[in-house]
MARZANU-216377 format. One record per residue: x, y, z of N, C-alpha, C in turn. Coordinates in pm, whole numbers, plus 50000, padded with zeros to 5 digits. Atoms other than C-alpha are relative to their C-alpha. Example, Ala and Ser with C-alpha at 12.3 -4.5 7.8 and 13.67 -1.06 7.14 Angstrom:
residues 2
nxx,nyy,nzz,caxx,cayy,cazz,cxx,cyy,czz
50089,49881,50000,51230,49550,50780,50090,50120,50000
49918,49881,49994,51367,49894,50714,49923,50109,50073
This chain:
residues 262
nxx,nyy,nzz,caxx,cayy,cazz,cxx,cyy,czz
49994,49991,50146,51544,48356,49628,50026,50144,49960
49949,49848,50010,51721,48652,49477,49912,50066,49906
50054,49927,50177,51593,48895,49179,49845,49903,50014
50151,50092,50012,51214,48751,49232,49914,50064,49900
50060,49915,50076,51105,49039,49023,50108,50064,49903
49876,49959,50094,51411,49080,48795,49923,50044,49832
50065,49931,50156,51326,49301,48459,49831,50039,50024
50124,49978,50008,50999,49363,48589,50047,50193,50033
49985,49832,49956,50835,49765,48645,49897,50009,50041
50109,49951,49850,50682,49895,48957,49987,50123,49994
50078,49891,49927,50467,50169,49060,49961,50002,50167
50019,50028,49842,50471,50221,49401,49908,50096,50105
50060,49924,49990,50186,50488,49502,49994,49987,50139
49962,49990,49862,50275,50635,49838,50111,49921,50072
49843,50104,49988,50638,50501,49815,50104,50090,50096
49957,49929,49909,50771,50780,50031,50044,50016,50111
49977,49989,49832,50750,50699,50417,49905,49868,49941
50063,50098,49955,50608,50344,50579,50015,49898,49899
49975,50097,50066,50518,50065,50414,50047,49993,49853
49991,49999,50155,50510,50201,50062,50176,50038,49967
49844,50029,50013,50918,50290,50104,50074,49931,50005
49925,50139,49971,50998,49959,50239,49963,49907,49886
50033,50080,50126,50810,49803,49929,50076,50011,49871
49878,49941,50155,50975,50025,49681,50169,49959,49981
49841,50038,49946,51341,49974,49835,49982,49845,49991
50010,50149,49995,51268,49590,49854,49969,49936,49837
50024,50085,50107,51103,49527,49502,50118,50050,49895
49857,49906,50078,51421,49752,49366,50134,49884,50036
49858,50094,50007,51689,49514,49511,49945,49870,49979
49994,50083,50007,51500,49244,49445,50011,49993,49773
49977,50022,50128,51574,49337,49038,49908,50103,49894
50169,49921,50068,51187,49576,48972,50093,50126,49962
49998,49809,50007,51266,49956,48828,49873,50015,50021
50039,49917,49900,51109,50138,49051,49930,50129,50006
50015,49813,49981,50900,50471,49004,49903,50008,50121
50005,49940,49852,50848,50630,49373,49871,50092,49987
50072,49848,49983,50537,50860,49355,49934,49975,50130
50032,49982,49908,50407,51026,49610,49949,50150,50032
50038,49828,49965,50244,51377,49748,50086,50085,50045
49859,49976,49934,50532,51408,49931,50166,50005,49897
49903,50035,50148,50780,51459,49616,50143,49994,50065
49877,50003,49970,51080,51530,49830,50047,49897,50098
49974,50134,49966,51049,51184,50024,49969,49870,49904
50027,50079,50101,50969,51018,49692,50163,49989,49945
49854,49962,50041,51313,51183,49571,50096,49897,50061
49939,50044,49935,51485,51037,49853,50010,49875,49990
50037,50139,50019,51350,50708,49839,50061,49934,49864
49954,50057,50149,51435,50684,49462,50201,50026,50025
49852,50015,49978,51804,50806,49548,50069,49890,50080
49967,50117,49973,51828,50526,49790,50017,49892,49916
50014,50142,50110,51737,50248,49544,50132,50047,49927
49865,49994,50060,52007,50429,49303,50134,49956,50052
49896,49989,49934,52267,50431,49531,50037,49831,50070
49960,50151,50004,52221,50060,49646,49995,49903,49844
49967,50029,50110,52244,49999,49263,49901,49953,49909
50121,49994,50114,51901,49981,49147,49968,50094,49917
50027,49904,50058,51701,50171,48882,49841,50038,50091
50154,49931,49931,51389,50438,49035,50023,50122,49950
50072,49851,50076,51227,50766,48922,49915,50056,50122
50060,50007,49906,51056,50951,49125,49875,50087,49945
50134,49903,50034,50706,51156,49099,49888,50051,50081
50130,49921,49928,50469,51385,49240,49851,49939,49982
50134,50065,49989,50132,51213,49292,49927,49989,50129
50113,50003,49908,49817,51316,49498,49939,49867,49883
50096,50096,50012,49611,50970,49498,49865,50066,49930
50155,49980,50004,49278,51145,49478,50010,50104,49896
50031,49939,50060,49364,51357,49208,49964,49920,49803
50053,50099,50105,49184,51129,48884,50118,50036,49912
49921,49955,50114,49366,51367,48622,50096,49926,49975
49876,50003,50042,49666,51278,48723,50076,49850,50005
49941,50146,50001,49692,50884,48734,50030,49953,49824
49971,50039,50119,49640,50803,48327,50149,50069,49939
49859,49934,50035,49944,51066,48265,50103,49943,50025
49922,50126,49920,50185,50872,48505,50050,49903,49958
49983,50183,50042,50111,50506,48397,50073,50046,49789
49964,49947,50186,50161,50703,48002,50161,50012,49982
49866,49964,50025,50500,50835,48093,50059,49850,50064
49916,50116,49959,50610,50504,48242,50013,49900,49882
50022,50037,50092,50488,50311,47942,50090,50075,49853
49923,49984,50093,50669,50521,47734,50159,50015,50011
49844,50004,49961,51021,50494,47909,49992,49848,49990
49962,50127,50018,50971,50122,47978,49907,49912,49905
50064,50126,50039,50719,49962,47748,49906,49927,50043
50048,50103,50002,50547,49808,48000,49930,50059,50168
49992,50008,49829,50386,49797,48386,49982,49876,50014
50038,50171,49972,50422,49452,48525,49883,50047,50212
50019,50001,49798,50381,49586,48945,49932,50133,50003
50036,49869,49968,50150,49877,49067,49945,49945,50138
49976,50016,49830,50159,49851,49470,49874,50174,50059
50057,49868,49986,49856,50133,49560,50017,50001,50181
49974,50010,49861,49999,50207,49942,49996,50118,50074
50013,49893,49951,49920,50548,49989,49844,49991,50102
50127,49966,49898,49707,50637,50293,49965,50057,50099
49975,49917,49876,49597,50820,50597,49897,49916,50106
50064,50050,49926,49508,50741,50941,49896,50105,50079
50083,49882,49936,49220,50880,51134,49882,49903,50106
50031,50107,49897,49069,50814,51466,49871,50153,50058
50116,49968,49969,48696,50959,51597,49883,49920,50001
50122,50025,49969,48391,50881,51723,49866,50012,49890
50113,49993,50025,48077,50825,51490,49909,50144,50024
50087,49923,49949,47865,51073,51656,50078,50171,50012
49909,49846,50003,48153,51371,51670,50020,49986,49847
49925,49996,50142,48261,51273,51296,49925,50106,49939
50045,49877,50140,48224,51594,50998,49985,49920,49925
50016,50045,50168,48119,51480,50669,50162,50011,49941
49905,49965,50058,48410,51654,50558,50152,49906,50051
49882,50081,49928,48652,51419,50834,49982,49887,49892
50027,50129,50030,48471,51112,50683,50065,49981,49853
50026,50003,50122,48489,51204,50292,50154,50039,50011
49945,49984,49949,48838,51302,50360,50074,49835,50013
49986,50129,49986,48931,50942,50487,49969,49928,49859
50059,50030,50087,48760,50794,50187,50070,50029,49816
49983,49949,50163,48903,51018,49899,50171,49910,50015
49822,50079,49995,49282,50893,49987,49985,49862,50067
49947,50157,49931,49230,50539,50153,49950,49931,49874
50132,50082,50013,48928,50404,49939,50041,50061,49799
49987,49965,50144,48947,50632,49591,50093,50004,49943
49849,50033,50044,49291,50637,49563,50023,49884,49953
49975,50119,50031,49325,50308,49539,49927,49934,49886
50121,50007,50092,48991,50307,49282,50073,50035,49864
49957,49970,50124,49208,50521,49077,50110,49943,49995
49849,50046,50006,49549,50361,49113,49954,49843,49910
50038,50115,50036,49359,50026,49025,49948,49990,49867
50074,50012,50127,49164,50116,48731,50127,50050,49911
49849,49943,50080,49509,50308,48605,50089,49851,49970
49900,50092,50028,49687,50002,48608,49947,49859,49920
50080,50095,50069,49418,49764,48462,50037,50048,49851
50028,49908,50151,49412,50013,48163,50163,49956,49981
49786,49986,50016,49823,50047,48147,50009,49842,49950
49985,50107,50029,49836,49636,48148,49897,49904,49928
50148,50031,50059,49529,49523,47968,50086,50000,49826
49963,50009,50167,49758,49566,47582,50158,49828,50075
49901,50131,49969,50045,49294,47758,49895,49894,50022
50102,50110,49945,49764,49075,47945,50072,49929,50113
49942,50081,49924,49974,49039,48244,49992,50111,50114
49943,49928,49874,50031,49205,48578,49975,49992,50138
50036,50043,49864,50021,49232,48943,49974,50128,50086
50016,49887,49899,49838,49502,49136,49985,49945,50169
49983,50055,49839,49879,49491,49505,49923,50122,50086
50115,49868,49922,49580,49703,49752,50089,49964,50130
49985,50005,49857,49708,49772,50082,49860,50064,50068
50141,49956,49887,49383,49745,50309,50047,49973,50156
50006,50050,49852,49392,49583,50679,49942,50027,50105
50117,50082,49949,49284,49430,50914,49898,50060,50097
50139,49953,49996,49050,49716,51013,49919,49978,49937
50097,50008,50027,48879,49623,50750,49901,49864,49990
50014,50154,49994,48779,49296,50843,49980,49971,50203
50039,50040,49854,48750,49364,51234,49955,50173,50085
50060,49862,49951,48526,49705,51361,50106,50001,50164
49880,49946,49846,48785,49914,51612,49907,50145,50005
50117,49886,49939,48551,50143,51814,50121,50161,49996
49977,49871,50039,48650,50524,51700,50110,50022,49875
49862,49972,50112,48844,50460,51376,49846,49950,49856
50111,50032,50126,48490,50387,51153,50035,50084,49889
49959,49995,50152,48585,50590,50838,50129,49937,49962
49917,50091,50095,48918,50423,50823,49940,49821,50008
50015,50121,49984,48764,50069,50898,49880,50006,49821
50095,50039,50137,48511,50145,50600,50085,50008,49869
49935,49999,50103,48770,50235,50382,50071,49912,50002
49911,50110,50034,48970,49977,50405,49916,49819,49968
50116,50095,50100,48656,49741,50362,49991,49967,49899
50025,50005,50196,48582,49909,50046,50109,49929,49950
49893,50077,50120,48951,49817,49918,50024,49841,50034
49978,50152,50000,48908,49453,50022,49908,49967,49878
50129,50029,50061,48601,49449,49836,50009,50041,49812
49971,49919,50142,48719,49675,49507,50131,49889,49993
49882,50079,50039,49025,49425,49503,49915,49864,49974
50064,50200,50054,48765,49072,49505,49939,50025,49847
50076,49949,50111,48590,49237,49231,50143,50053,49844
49848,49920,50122,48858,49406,49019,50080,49837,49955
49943,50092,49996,49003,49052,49050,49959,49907,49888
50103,50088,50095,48733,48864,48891,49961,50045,49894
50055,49906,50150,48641,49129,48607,50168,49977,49928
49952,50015,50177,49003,49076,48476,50049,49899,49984
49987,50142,50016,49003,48698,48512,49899,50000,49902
50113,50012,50110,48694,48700,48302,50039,50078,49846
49908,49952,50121,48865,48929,48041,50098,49924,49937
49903,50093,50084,49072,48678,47989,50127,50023,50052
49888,49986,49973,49375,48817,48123,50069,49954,50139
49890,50039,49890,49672,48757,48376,50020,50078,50084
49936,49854,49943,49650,49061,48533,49890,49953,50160
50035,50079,49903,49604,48941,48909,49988,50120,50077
49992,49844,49876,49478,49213,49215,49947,49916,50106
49987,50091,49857,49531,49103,49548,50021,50143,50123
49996,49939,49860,49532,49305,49916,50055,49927,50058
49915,50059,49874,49759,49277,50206,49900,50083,50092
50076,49968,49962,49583,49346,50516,50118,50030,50134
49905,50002,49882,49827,49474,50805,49930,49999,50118
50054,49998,49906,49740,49454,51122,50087,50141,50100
49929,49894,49980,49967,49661,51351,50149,50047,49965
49857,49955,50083,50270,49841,51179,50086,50071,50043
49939,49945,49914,50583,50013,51313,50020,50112,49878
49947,49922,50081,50558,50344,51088,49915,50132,50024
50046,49838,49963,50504,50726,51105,49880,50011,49981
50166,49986,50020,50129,50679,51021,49965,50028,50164
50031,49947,49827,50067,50680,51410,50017,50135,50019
50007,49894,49929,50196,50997,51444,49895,50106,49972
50083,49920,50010,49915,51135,51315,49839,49981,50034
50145,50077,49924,49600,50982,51541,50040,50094,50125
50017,49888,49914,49531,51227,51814,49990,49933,50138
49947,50079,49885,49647,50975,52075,50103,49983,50042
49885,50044,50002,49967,50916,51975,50104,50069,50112
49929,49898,49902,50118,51201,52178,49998,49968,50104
50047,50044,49810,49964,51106,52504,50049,49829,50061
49946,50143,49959,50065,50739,52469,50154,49996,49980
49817,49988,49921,50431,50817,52416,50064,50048,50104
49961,49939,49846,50427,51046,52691,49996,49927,50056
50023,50074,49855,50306,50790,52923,50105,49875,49966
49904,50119,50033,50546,50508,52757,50117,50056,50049
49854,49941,50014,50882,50735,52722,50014,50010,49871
49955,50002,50124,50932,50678,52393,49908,49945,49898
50043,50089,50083,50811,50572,52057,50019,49901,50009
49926,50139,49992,51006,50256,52107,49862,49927,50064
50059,50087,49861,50814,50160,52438,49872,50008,49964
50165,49966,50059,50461,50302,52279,50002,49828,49925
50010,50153,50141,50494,50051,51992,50014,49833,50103
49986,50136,49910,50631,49750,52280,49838,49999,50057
50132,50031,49894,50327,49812,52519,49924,49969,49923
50123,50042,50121,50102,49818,52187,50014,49859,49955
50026,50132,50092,50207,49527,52055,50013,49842,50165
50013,50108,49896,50168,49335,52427,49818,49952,49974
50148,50073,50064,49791,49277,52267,49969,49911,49883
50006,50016,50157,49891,49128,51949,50081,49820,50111
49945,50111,49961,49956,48723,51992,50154,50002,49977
49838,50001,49996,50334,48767,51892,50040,50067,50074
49943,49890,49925,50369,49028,52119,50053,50100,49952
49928,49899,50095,50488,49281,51892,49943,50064,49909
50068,49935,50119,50409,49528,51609,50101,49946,49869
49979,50062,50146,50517,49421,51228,50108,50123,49957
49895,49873,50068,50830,49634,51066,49869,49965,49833
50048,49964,50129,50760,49787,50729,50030,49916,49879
49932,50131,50120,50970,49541,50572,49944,49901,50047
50043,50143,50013,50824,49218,50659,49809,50046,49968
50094,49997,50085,50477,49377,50483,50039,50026,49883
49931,50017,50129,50711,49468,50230,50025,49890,49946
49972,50152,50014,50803,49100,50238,49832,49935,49850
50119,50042,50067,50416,49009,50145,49968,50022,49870
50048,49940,50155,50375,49248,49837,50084,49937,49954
49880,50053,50091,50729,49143,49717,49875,49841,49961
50071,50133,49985,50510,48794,49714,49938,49984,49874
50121,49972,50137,50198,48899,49522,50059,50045,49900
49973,49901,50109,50374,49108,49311,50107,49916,49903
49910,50078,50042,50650,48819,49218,49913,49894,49920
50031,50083,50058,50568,48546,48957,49969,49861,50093
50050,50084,49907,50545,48292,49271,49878,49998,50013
50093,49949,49999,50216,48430,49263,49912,49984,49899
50122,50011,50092,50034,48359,48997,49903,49913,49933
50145,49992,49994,49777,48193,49062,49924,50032,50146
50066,49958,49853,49696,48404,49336,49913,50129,49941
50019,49885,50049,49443,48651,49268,49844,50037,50084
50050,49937,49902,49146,48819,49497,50001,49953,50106
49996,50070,49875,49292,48687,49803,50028,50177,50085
49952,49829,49882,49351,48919,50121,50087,49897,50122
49935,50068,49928,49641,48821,50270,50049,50078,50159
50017,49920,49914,49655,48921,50603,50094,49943,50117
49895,50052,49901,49967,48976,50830,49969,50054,50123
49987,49936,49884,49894,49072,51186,50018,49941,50114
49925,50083,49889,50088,48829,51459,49930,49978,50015
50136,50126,49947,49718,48615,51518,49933,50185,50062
50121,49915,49946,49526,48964,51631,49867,49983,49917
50136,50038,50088,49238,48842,51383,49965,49858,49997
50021,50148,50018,49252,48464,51484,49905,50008,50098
C-alpha cells in the first residue's frame, strides 16, 4: 500500500544514523513531511537532503533529546509551518555495556538522560503539540532489553523498561482524555546499525570475525532466524503504528526480534 501516511507530519527524534534515518526516509516516501532532528545536525542535514532529492518534503534540526528547553520550541516551529503534528517517532539513543558492580553513577544517569528522558520529553512534547487536533501517533523505540535482563548492559535494559512502561501509561492518560492520540513502542531485538560501534566489545569481535559483515552473521547465529534485523524492516513497524492502519492500536509493544524473546 503506497502513501500510508500521505499529508501527514513527522518528527523523527534521532533521525540521523540507524533506525531513526531509515524511519524518516521511509515515512517521507511513503507521503509524511519529514523534520530530521538530531544532535548530530550535519547527519540530520543529510538525511533531510535525501528525502528531498527522492522527491519528498524534510527540514532538518539540531536537537539534544535531554535538553527539556529545547523540545516545546521545535514542536512550536513545526506547528507553525504546518498546522499540525500527526507522527513524532522518539528514536534517539545510546548504547552502553558494563557490569553492575564497575558502573559510575555518572555511566548510569548518562544512559538514562538520552534513552529513558528523552523519550519523557519527546512524548510529553508531542501530547501537548496534538492535544488542540485530538489525533496522533507517537511511536517509543524501546527493546527487547527491556523485557529480557542481558548480563552487563543493566542501565540500558532499565531504560528501555522505563520507555515500555512511560508508553503503557502515556497511552491510557490520553485515551481517557478523550483523545485519538495513540503511543505505542517497537521493541528491537538485534539491529544491523552503527549503535554497536560504540559497546566496548565491538572492536574485538570484528577483529576475530574479519569484518562487520561476519560480526553481525556470527551474532545473529543466536537469534531463531539466524540473522540480525536491517534498519528498514523496524522502519517497516513504525511506518505501521504511525499509519492510520493503526488506530486502534495503542499501548502495545510491538516487538521485532527473529523469535529471540519466544
Amino acid at each position: 500500500m503506497a502513501r500510508r501516511v500521505d499529508g501527514k507530519v513527522a518528527l523523527v527524534a534521532g533521525g540521523a544514523s540507524g533506525i531513526g534515518r531509515a524511519t524518516a526516509l521511509r515515512l517521507a516516501a511513503e507521503g509524511a513531511a519529514v523534520a530530521v532532528a538530531d544532535r548530530d545536525e550535519a547527519g540530520a542535514q543529510a538525511a533531510a537532503r535525501d528525502i528531498e532529492t527522492a522527491g519528498g518534503h524534510a527540514a532538518a534540526y539540531r536537537l539534544d533529546v535531554t535538553d527539556e528547553a529545547a523540545w516545546e520550541p521545535l514542536l512550536g516551529r513545526m506547528l507553525a509551518a504546518f498546522g499540525r503534528v500527526d507522527i513524532v517517532v522518539n528514536s534517539a539513543g545510546i548504547a552502553f555495556g558494563k557490569l553492575v558492580a564497575e558502573m559510575t553513577l555518572d555511566e548510569w544517569r548518562r544512559i538514562q538522560a538520552v534513552n529513558l528522558d528523552g523519550v519523557f520529553l519527546g512524548t510529553r512534547a508531542a501530547i501537548r503539540a496534538m492535544r488542540p487536533q485530538g489525533s496522533g501517533s507517537i511511536v517509543n523505540l524501546a527493546s527487547t532489553a527491556g523485557i529480557k535482563a542481558l548480563p552487563g548492559a543493566a542501565a540500558y535494559c532499565v531504560s528501555k523498561a522505563g520507555v515500555c512502561m512511560l508508553t503503557r501509561v502515556a497511552a491510557l492518560e490520553c485515551a481517557q482524555e478523550g483523545t485519538q492520540i495513540r503511543v505505542n513502542a517497537v521493541l528491537p531485538g538485534g539491529v544491523i546499525t552503527p549503535l554497536w560501534r560504540g559497546l566496548p566489545f565491538w572492536e574485538e569481535t570484528v577483529a576475530k570475525a574479519g569484518s562487520e559483515d561476519a560480526a553481525f552473521r556470527a551474532m545473529g547465529e543466536n537469534i531463531p532466524l539466524k540473522r540480525y534485523a536491517t534498519a528498514e524492516e523496524i522502519a517497516a513497524a513504525v511506518l505501521y503504528l504511525a499509519s492510520d492502519e493503526a488506530a486502534y492500536v495503542t499501548g502495545a509493544e510491538l516487538v521485532i526480534d527473529g523469535g529471540f524473546t519466544t
